[in-house]
VMD Tcl script that draws the C-alpha trace (Angstrom):
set ca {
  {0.00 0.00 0.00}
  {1.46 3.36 -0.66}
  {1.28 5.74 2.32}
  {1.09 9.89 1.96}
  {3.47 11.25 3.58}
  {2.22 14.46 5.29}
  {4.24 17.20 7.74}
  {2.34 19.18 10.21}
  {3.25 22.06 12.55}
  {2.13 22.14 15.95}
  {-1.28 23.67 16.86}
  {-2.44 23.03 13.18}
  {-5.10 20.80 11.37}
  {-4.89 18.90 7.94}
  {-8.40 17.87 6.32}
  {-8.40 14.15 4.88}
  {-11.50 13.86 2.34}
  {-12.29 10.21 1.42}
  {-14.88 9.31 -1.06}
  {-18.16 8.35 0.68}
  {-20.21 5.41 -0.42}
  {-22.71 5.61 2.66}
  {-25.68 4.91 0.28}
  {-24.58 1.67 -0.35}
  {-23.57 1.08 3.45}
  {-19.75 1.72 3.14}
  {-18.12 3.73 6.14}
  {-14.73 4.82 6.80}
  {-13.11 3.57 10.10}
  {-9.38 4.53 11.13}
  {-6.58 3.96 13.53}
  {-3.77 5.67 14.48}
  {-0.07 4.39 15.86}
  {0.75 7.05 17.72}
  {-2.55 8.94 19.42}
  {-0.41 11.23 21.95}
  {0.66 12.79 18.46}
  {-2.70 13.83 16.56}
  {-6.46 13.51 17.20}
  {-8.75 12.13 14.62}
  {-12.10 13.73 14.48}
  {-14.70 13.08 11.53}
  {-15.82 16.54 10.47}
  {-19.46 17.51 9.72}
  {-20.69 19.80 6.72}
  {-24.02 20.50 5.52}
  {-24.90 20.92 1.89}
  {-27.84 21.25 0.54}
  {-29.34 17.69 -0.15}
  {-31.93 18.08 -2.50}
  {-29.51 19.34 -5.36}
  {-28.27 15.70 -4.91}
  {-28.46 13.43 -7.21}
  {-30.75 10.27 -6.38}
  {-28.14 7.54 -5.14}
  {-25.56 9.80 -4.91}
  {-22.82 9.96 -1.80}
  {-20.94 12.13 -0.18}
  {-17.60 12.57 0.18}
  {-16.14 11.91 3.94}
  {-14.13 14.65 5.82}
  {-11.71 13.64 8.46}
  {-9.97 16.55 10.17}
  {-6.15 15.43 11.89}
  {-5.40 17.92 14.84}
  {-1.77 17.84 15.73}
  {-1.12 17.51 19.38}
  {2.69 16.80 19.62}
  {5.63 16.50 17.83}
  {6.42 12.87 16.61}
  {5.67 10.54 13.74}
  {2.42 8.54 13.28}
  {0.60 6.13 10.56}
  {-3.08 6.99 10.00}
  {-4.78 4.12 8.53}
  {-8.44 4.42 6.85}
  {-10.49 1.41 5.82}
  {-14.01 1.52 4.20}
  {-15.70 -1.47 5.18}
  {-19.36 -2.17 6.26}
  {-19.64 -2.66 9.63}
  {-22.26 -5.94 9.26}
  {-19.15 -7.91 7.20}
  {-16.71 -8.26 9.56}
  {-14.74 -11.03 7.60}
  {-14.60 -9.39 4.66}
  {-11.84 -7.44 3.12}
  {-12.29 -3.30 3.48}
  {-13.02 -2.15 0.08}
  {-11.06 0.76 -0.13}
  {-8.12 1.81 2.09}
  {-5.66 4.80 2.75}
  {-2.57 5.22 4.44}
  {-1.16 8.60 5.58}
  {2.20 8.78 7.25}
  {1.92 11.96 9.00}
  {5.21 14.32 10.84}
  {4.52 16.73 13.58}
  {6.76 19.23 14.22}
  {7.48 22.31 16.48}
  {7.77 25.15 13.63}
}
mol new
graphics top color blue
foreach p $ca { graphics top sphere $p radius 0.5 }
foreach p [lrange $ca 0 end-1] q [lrange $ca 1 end] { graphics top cylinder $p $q radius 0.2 }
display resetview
């Protein structure tokens, strides 16, 4: 799998957008190596649904707040929850920095 590698600065924030498939019952899940060095947190946005198409998804927003310098792997798997044995359809791998300045 090939990882993106990512630097942060201290006290700052990088969005991760994933493509969404939560109409057909896909979700994103993640874990991190290294938690003492950022904090996960899916972010919410509102658009206006009824310009959607019928079917359609949306894309899935993951903001990483940095929380001390170090290294860490972010890993992202879109799975259904319900199929536990099976393989995660999609994944992505983010090696992420931190540093002071």
């Amino acid at each position: 799998m090939n990882a993106e590698t990512k630097h942060l600065t201290l006290g700052t924030s990088l969005p991760i957008v994933l493509p969404g498939l939560g109409t057909a019952g896909f979700q994103w899940f993640f874990t991190v190596s290294n938690p003492d060095c950022v904090e996960v947190v899916r972010y919410n946005y509102a658009i206006e649904t009824m310009r959607m198409e019928a079917g359609s998804s949306l894309d899935v927003v993951f903001m990483v707040h940095s929380k001390a310098p170090g290294q860490t792997t972010i890993l992202f798997e879109q799975k259904r929850i319900w199929e536990k044995h099976n393989p995660p359809l999609n994944t992505k791998q983010f090696d992420i920095t931190v540093v002071n300045h």
